[in-house]
C-alpha positions as CSV (number, residue, x, y, z in Angstrom):
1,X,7.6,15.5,20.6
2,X,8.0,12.6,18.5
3,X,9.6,12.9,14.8
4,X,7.8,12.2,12.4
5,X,9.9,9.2,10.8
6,X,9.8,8.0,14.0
7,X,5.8,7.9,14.7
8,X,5.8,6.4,11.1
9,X,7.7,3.7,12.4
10,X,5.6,3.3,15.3
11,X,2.6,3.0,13.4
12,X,3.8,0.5,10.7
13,X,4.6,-1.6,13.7
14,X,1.3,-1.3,15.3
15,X,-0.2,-2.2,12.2
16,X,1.9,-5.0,11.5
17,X,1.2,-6.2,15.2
18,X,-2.2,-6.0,14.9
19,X,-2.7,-8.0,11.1
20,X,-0.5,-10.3,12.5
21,X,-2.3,-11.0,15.3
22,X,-5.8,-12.1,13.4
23,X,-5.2,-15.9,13.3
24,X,-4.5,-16.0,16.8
25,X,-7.8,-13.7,17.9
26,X,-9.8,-16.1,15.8
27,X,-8.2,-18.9,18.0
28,X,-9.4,-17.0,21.1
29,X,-12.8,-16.2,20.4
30,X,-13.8,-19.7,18.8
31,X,-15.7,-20.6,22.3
32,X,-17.3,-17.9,22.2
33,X,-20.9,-17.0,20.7
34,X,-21.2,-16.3,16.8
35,X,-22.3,-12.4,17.3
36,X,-19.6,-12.1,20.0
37,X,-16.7,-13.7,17.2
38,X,-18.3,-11.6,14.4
39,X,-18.1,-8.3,16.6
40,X,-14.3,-8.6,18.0
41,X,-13.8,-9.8,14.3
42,X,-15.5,-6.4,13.3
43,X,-13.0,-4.1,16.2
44,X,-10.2,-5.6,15.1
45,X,-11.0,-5.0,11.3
46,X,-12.1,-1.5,12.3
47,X,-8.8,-1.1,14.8
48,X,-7.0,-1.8,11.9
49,X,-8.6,0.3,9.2
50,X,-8.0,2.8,11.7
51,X,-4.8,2.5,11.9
52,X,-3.6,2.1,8.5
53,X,-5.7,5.6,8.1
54,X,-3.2,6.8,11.0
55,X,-0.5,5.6,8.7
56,X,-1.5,7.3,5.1
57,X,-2.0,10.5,7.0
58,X,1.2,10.5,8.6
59,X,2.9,9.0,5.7
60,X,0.5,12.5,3.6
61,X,2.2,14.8,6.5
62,X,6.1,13.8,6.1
63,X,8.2,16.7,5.1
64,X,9.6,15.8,2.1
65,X,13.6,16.6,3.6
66,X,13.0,14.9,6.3
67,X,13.8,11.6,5.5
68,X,17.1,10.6,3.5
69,X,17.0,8.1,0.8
70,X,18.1,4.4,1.3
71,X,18.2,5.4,5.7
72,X,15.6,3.3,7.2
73,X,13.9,5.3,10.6
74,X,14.9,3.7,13.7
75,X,12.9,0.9,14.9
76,X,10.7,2.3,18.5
77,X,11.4,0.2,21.5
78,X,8.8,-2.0,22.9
């Protein structure tokens, strides 16, 4: 089972990942129709809403001793 500090990690990655990656999805859907660009537009708005509510949840759940102050969580592998 995964710690904690460590899914938190994995998440803020994710998320990172995934707001990062906007300007290039808008580069890949500009062939494409206007309701097709508007709805992977809307999945990735919704993918990372979802997320970031994976993130506050998780961030809600962290025991409070867990984590040390000024110790960053190791960084997950790719």
């Amino acid at each position: 089972m995964l710690t904690n500090d460590f899914q938190i990690a994995r998440v803020q990655k994710t998320l990172r990942w995934f707001e990062q990656d906007i300007p290039l999805l808008n580069m890949r859907v500009k062939e494409l129709s206007v309701e097709r660009q508007e709805a992977a537009r809307e999945f990735a708005a919704a993918l990372i809403s979802q997320t970031r509510a994976e993130l506050e949840r998780l961030m809600r759940e962290r025991p409070e001793d867990s984590h040390h102050l000024g110790e960053a969580p190791c960084e997950p592998a790719d």
